[in-house]
N, C-alpha and C positions, 0 to 999 in steps of 0.2 A: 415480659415475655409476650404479654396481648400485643404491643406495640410493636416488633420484632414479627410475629407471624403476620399483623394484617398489611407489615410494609412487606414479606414475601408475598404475600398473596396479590397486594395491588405491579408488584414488580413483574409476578408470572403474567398479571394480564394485561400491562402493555408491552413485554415481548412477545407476547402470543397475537397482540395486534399489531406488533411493530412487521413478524413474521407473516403474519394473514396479506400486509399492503406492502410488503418487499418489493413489488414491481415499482410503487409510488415512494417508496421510502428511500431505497438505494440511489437513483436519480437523481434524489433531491438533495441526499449528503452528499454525491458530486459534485451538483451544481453549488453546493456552498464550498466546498474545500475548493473549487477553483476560482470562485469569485474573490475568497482571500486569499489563496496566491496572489490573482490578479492586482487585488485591490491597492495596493502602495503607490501604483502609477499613477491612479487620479489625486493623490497625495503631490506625487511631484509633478504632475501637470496643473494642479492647481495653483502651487505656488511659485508656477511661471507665467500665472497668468492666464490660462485656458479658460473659458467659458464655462459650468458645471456642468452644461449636456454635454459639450464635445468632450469630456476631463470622463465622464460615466459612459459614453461612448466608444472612447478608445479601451478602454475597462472591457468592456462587453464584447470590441472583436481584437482583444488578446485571447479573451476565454473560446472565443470560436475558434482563432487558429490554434491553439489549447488541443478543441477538440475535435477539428478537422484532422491533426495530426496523429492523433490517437484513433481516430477511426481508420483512417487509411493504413498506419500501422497492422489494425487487428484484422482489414483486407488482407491484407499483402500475405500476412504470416498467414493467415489462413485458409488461403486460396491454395497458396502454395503445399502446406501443409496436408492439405485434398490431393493434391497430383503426384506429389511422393509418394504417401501412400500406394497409393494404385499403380502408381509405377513402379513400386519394387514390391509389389502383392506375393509376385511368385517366388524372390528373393526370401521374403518374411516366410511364407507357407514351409521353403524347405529348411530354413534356420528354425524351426519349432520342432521338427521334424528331427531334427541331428540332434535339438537340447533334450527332446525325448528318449532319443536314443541312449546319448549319453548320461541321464538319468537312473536312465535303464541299468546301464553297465555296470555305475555306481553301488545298485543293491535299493534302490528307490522302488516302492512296489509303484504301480501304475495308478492306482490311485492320485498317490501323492506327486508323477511325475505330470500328471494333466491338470493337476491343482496348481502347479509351479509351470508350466507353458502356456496355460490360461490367459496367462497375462498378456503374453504375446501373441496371441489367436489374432491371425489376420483377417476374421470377419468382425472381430471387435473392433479392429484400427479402422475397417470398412467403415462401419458402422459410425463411428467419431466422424471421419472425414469425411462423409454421404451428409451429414448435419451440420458440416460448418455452415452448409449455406444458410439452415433456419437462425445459428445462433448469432450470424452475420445481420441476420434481417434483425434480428431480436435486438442485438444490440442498438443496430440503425435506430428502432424505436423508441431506444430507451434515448440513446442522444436528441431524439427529437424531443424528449420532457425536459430533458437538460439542458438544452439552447432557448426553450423558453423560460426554465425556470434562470437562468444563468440575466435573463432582461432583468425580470421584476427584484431579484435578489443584489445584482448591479446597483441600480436606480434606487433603490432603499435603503443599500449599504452610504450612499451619500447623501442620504437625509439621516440617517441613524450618527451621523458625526457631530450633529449638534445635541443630540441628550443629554450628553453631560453638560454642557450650559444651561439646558432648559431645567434637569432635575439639579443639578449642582450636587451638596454633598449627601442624597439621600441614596444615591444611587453609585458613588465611590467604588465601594467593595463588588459590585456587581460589575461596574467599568474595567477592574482590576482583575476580576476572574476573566469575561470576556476577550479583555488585548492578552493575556497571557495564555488561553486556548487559542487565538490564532496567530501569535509569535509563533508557537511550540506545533503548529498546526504546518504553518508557514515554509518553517524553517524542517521540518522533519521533511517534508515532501522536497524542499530543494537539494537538498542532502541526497536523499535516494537517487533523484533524477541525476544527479554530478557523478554518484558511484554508480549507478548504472548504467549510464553511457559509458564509463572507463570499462567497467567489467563486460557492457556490450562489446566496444572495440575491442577488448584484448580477446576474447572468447572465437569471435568472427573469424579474426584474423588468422589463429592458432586452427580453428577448423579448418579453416581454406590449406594450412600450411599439410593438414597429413591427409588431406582426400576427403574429407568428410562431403556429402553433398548440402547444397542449402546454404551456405555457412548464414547467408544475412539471415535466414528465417529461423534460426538459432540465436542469433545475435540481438535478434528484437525481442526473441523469449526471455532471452537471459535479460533484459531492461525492462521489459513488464514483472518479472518473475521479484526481480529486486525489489520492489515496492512489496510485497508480500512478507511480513516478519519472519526470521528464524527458518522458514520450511521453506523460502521461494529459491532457494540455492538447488536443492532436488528438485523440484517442480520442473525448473528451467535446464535439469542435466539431462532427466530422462528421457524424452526424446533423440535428444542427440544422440546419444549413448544408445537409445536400438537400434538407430540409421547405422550407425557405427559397424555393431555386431553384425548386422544383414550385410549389408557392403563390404568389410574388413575382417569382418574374426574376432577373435578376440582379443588380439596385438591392439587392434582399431581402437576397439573396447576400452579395452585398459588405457590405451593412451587420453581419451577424452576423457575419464574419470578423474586420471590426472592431472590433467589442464585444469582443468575444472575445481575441481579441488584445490590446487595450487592456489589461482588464480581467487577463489572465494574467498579461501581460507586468510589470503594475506588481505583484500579490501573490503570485506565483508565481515569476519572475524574480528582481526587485528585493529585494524583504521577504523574505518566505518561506526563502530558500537561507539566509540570519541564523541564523535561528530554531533551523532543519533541521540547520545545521550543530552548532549548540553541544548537538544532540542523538546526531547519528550519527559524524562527523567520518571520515566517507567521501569520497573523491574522485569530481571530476566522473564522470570515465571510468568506475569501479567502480560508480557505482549506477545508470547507463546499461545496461552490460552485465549488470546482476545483475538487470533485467527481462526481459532477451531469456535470462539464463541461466537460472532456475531457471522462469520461464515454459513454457520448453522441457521441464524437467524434471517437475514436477508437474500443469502445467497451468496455465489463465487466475488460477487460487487465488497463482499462481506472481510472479503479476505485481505484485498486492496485498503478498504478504507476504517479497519478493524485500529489503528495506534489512534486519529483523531474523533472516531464513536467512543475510542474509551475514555479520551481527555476530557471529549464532553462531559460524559455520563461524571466521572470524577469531579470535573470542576459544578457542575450541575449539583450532585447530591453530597460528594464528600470536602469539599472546599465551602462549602455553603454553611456545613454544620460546623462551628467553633469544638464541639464534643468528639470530631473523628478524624484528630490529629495522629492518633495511633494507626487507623488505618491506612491515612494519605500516607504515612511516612513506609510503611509495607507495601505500599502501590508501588514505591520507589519516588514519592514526592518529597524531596529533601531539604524543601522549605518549611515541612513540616514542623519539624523534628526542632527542639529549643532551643534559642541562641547559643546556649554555651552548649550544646553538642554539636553546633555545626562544623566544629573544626574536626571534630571524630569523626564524623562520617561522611565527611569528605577531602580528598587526597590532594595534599598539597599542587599536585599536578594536573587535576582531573576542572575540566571548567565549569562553574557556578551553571547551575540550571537556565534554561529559558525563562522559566516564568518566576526567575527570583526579583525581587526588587531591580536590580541593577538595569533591568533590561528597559525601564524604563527612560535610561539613557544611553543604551549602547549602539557604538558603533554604527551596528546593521541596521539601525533604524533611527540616524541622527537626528531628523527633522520631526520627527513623529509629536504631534503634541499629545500629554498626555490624559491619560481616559478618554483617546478614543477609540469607542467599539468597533468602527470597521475596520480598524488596522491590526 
C-alpha cells in the first residue's frame, strides 16, 4: 500500500509539472509524432544510397511541409470562421430570439429558456471569432518550437539507429517497446489522416450540395476534428449545424445532422475502429478518457495527441513491468493476455495488433531492420 500511494503521489507531480510547461510540453510531442511519421523515408533514402545529411534532411522538410500545411489550414479555417460570424451576427441575434420564443411557448420558465440560448448568444460567437487572431498567433508560436524541435529530434533520430548494435542484447526489450509505440504511433496517425480526408471530401461536398455557406471551412473542421478520439465527430458537426439553423431553419438543420451522422457513422464507427484498432489496440473506454485526460493536462494540443501520450505512458510504465500484464490487457493490449488465450480474445477476423511480434516483419514495414528505435 506504501508503495501504490508514493507511486500516486510521484505520478500527481509530474502531471502537475507536465501541466505547469504545457506550452513546452505539447510542442515537443508534436514535434516527435511527426518526426516519426516522417522517419521511414531516411530508411528508404538510405538504402538508395543518399548520403546521411541529405537522407535527415529530406526528413526534416517532409515535416515542415507537414506543418506548413497544418498551419495554413488553421488560417484559412479560421480566418474564415471570423467573417462568418460577423457576417451573419444579426441572422444569429434573431434566430436566439425566435428559440426564446419558442421555448417560451413550450412551458419553459425564462430561467431555463436563456440557460438553453446561451449557447448561441452572438456576443459569445463575437467573442470566439474577435480571438482567432491571438490563437492564430499562439499557434504560429508554438510551430515555431516545433520546427526547431522537429531539426535536433530529426538528426538524433539517425544516430539513435545504431543503439542496438552499440548496446546489443542489453537493450532488446527496450528496442521492442520503442519500434512498437512508433509502428502503432505511425500507423494510427496515417489511418486518421486517409479517413479524414474521405469524411472531409464527403462532408464539403454534401454542404455545398443543400446551401450551407463555408462548405471548405467545414470540410477542414471535419479533417482536424477526426484526429480527436470518439468526441471529434460532434466537435466538427457543431458549427455547421448553427450556420445551418441561422441560414435555413430547421429543415437546414436536420438535414446537416444527417449528413453528418450518416456519413460518421458508416467511416468512423463502422470501418474506421478496424483500421485504428490493428494500430493502437486500446480500449473503448481508455481512448475516451485519454481525450478528457491529457486535454485537461496540456491543453486543446491534448486532445489531438491524447491516443500516442497514452501508448507512451503504457509502454513506459506498464509494458516495462513483467507484474501488469492484467492491466495492459484492460488498456486493451492484447498481447498481453497468455498464449493460449489469445485465440479467445481475439476474433477470427479482427487483425493481430500493431505491436505484436508479427510486425516486426510485415508488410508495411518490409525493409525495416529490426530493433530499430527510430522506426
Amino acid at each position: 500500500m506504501l508503495r501504490v500511494l508514493v507511486g500516486l503521489a510521484a505520478t500527481v507531480i509530474v502531471l502537475v509539472g507536465l501541466s505547469w510547461a504545457r506550452e513546452i510540453v505539447g510542442p515537443l510531442v508534436l514535434a516527435a509524432v511527426i518526426v516519426i511519421i516522417c522517419h521511414p523515408l531516411h530508411g528508404v533514402l538510405r538504402r538508395r544510397g543518399w548520403p546521411l545529411w541529405t537522407a535527415t534532411t529530406a526528413v526534416i522538410v517532409l515535416a515542415y511541409v507537414i506543418l506548413t500545411a497544418m498551419a495554413l489550414l488553421l488560417w484559412f479555417a479560421g480566418s474564415q470562421f471570423a467573417r462568418l460570424v460577423v457576417e451573419y451576427l444579426g441572422q444569429l441575434q434573431a434566430t436566439v430570439t425566435d428559440i426564446e420564443q419558442w421555448l417560451a411557448s413550450m412551458g419553459w420558465d425564462q430561467r431555463a429558456a436563456d440557460t438553453v440560448s446561451s449557447f448561441l448568444e452572438p456576443t459569445r460567437l463575437l467573442s470566439v471569432a474577435t480571438s482567432v487572431s491571438g490563437m492564430v498567433v499562439g499557434v504560429a508560436l508554438g510551430l515555431f518550437f516545433v520546427l526547431a524541435y522537429v531539426i535536433f529530434m530529426a538528426a538524433d533520430a539517425a544516430r539513435y539507429r545504431r543503439l542496438g548494435a552499440v548496446f546489443q542484447d542489453s537493450v532488446t526489450d527496450t528496442l521492442a517497446r520503442i519500434r512498437a509505440f512508433n509502428i502503432g504511433t505511425r500507423r494510427y496517425y496515417i489511418v486518421n489522416a486517409i479517413f479524414g480526408a474521405i469524411v472531409a471530401v464527403i462532408d464539403g461536398i454534401a454542404l455545398a450540395a443543400i446551401g450551407v455557406p463555408a462548405p471548405v471551412v467545414w470540410a477542414i473542421l471535419a479533417f482536424v476534428t477526426n484526429f480527436v478520439p470518439n468526441i471529434g465527430f460532434v466537435l466538427g458537426l457543431i458549427p455547421p449545424a448553427v450556420l445551418a439553423l441561422v441560414v435555413g431553419g430547421w429543415p437546414l438543420l436536420l438535414a446537416v445532422i444527417a449528413i453528418y451522422s450518416v456519413v460518421n457513422v458508416v467511416l468512423q464507427v463502422l470501418i474506421q475502429p478496424k483500421f485504428v484498432a490493428d494500430a493502437v489496440s486500446l480500449s473503448l473506454t481508455l481512448s475516451f478518457f485519454s481525450v478528457i485526460f491529457w486535454t485537461f493536462i496540456i491543453g486543446p494540443l491534448g486532445a489531438i495527441l491524447s491516443i500516442p501520450l497514452t501508448l507512451l505512458a503504457r509502454a513506459l510504465i506498464l509494458e516495462a513491468d513483467p507484474n501488469a500484464q492484467v492491466l495492459r490487457w484492460l488498456s486493451g493490449d492484447r498481447d498481453a493476455a497468455p498464449e493460449s488465450a489469445v485465440g479467445r480474445d481475439r476474433h477470427d477476423d479482427e487483425p493481430p495488433a500493431a505491436n505484436s511480434s508479427t510486425d516486426e516483419g510485415s508488410p508495411a514495414e518490409p525493409s525495416d531492420p529490426p530493433g530499430d528505435p527510430s522506426d
